[in-house]
C-alpha positions in Angstrom: -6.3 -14.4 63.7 -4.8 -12.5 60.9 -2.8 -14.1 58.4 0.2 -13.4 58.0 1.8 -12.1 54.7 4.3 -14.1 52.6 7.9 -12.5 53.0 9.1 -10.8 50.0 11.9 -12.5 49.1 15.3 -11.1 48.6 16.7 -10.5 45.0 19.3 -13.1 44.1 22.8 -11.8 43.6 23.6 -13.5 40.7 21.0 -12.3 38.6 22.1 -8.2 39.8 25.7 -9.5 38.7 24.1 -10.7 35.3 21.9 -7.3 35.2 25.8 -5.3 36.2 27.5 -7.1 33.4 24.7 -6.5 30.9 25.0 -2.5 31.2 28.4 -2.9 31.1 28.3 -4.8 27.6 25.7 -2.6 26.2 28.5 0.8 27.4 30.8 -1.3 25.1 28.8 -2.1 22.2 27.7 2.2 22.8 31.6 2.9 22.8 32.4 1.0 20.0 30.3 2.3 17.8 30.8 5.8 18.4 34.1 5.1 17.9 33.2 3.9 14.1 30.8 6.9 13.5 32.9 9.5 14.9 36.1 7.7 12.7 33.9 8.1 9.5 32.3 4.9 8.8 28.8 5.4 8.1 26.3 4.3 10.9 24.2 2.3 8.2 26.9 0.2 7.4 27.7 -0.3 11.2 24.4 -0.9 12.3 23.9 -3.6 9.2 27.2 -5.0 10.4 25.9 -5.1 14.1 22.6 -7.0 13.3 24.5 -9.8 10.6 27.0 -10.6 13.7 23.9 -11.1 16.1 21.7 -12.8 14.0 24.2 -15.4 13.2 25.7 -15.6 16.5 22.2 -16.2 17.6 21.5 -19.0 14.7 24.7 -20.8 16.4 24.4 -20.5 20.1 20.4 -21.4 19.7 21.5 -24.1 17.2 18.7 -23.7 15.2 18.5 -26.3 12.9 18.2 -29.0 16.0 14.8 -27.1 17.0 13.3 -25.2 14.2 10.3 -25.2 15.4 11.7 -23.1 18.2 11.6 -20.3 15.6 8.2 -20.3 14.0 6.5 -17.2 14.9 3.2 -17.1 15.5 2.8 -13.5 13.6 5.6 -12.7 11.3 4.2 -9.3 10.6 4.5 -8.4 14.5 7.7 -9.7 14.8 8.5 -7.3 11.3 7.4 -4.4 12.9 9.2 -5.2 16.1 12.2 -5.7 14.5 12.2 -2.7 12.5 11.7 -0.3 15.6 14.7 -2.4 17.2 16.4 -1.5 13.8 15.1 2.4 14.6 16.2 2.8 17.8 19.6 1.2 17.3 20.7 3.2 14.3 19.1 6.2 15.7 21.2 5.8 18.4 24.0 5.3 16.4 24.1 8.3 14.3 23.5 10.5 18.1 26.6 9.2 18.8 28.2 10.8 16.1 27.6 14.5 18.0 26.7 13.7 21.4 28.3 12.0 24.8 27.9 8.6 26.3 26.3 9.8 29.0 24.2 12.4 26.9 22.5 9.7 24.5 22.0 7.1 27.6 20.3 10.0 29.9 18.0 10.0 27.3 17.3 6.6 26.8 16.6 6.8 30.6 12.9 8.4 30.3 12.0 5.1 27.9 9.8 4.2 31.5 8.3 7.5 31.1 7.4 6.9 27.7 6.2 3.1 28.0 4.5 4.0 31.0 2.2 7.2 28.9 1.6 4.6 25.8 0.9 1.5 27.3 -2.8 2.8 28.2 -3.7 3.7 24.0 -1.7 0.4 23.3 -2.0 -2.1 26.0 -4.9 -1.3 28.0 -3.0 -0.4 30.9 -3.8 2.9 32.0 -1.6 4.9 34.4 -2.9 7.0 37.6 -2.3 10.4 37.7 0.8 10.2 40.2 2.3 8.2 37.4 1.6 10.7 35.0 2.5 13.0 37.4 6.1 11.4 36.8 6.0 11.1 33.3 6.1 15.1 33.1 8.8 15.5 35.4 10.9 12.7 33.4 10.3 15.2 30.4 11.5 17.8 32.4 14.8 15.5 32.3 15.3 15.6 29.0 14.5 19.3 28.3 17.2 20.3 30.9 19.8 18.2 28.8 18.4 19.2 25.4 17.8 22.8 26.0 15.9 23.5 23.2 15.7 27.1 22.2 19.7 27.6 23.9 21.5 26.7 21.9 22.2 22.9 23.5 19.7 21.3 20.9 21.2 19.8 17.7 20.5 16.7 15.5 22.0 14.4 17.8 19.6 15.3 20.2 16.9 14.8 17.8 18.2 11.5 17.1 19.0 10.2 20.4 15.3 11.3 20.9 14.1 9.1 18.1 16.2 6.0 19.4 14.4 6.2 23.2 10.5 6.4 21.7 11.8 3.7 18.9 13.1 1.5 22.1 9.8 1.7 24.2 7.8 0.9 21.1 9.6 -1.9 21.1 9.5 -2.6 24.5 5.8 -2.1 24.6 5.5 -4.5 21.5 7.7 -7.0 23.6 5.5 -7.1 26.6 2.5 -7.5 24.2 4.6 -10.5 22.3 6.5 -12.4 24.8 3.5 -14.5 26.1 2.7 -16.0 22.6 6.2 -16.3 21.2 8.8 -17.8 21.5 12.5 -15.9 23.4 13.9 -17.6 20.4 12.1 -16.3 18.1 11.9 -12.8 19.4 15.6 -12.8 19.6 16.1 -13.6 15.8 13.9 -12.1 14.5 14.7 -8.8 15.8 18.5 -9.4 14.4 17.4 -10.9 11.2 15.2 -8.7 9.9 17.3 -5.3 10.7 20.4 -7.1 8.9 18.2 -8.2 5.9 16.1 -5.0 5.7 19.8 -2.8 5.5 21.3 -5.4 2.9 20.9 -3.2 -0.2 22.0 -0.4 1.6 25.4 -2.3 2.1 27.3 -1.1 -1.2 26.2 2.2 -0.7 27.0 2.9 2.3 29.8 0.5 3.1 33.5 1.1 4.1 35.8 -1.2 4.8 37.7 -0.9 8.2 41.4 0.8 7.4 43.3 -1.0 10.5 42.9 -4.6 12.1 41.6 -3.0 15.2 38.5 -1.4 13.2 37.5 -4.7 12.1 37.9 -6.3 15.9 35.7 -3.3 17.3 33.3 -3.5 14.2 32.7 -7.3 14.7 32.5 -6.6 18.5 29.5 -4.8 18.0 27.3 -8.0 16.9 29.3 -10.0 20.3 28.5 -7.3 22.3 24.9 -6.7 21.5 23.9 -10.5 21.2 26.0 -11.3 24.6 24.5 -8.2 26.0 20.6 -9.6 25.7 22.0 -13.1 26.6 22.7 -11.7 30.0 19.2 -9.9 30.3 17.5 -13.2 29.4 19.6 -15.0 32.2 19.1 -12.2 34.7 15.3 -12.1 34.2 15.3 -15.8 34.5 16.2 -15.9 37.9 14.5 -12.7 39.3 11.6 -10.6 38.3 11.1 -7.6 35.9 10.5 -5.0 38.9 12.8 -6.4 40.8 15.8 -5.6 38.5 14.1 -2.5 37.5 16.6 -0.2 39.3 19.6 -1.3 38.6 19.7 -0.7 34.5 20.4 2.7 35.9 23.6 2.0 37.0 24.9 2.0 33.5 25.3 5.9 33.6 28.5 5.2 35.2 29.9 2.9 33.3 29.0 5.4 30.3 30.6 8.5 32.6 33.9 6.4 32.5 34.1 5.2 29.2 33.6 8.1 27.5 36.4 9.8 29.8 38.6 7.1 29.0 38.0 6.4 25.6 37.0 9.8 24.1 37.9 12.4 27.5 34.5 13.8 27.6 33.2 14.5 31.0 29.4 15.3 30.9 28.5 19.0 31.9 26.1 19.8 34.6 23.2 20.0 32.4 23.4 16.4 31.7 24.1 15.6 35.2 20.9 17.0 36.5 18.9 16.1 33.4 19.8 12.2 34.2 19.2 12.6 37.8 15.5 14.0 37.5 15.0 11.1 34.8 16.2 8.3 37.0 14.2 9.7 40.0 11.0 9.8 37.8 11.9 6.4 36.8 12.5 5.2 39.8 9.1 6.4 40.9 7.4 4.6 38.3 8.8 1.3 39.6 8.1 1.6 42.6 4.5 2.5 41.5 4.2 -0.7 39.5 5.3 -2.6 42.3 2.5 -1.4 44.7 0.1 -1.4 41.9 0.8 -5.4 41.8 1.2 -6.1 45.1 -2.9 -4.0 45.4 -4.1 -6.0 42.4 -3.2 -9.5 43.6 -4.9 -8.5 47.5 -8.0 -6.9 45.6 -11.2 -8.8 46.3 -12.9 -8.4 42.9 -12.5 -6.5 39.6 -14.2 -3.1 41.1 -11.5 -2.6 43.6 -8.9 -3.9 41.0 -10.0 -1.3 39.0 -9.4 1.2 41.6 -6.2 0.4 42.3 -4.7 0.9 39.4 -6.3 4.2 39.2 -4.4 5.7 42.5 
């Protein structure tokens, strides 16, 4: 008799609602900081601001000083150099938005799978097949259709926004390399910490203080947003797994698409319409790669056929 396989079970709703309300956060804390760059505060003194707001919020919701030992990392120079490509790809990001839509800067941030999925073998060990790869180069093709290098769409906000996505999946990739040693306390101050002490002397120089009340709400907002925004990824991933959730991050194009017609009237062109879509599919495709990847590894009967899994 042939046993039967274990039914896959169903994704719980709240943690989709938690993933939802996370990409809706992050749209805000994206919206209200191009709203700061694009009113002429300079994105080093907003992205300084954004990481002092977190990393205290943080200190105070963890209530640190009841378990310090909660935030002892086990290689402070890792959690540096994580930190500082958290720092990169949020004021990268930051100083795109100064030129370039909602929707533009988070198409791009879109192929961070691609780019995770092409390092992770150099970095992690984890090599990718060459139907994976296959989707890598068609993710690229993403971007180049909403870049359009060579006419006359590509500028320095491009360029940026560019920098941001390989800054995120280096730290992402650093992440998954971390998280089983340390600490989610520890990765989750540190990674505020550091940015905020790291742009301290940068402070005077690039500093402007807020002209209306309203400035210094959305300004403050930032640190609320980001910190609430991770809180809700931490709670979502708590109750269902990484692949499961995987797809719906992508959702977040929309609320981009409407803040960025509401707040700024900016409607993204076709070009970044068909860019996104070929970088979500491509995504997508990874996904559900690295779902039947898993689901080949865990029926494999040794390491040989292991091995040849992942290869397919």
């Amino acid at each position: 008799m042939t046993p039967q396989k274990p039914a896959e079970t169903a994704t719980p709703s709240s943690a989709i609602l938690l993933i939802f309300a996370s990409g809706l956060v992050f749209s805000f804390l994206d919206t209200s900081a191009k709203h700061l760059v694009t009113s002429g505060m300079a994105a080093p003194f907003v992205t300084w601001v954004r990481f002092a707001v977190h990393a205290v919020l943080v200190m105070v919701l963890f209530r640190a000083w009841r378990r310090p030992e909660r935030l002892v990392p086990q290689s402070i120079w890792l959690q540096i150099l994580r930190a500082v490509f958290m720092f990169g790809s949020t004021i990268f990001n930051f100083m795109a938005l100064q030129t370039l839509q909602l929707a533009e800067t988070v198409s791009i941030n879109f192929a961070s799978p691609m780019v995770i999925t092409a390092l992770a073998g150099p970095l992690l060990g984890e090599w990718a097949g060459w139907r994976r790869w296959l989707a890598v180069s068609v993710g690229f093709i993403g971007v180049i259709v909403i870049t359009r290098p060579g006419f006359g769409g590509f500028g320095i906000g491009h360029l940026f926004s560019i920098c941001a996505m390989l800054s995120s999946s280096l730290y992402t990739i650093m992440t998954r390399q971390m998280g089983s040693r340390e600490t989610a306390e520890s990765l989750i101050l540190y990674s505020a910490v550091v940015p905020a002490v790291f742009m301290l002397p940068a402070v005077p120089l690039a500093g402007s203080m807020p002209a209306h009340l309203y400035d210094w709400l959305v300004l403050f907002g930032l640190g609320v947003f980001g910190g609430f925004g991770h809180w809700l990824l931490i709670k979502a991933y708590q109750r269902a797994t990484a692949t499961a959730l995987a797809p719906y991050p992508y959702l977040q194009m929309v609320w981009m698409i409407i803040l960025g017609w509401l707040v700024f009237d900016q409607l993204p062109d076709r070009y970044t319409l068909a860019g996104a879509a070929i970088i979500v599919g491509s995504g997508l495709y990874i996904i559900h790669r690295e779902h039947k990847l898993r689901v080949r590894n865990r029926a494999a009967p040794n390491a040989e056929a292991e091995e040849l899994a992942k290869k397919l």
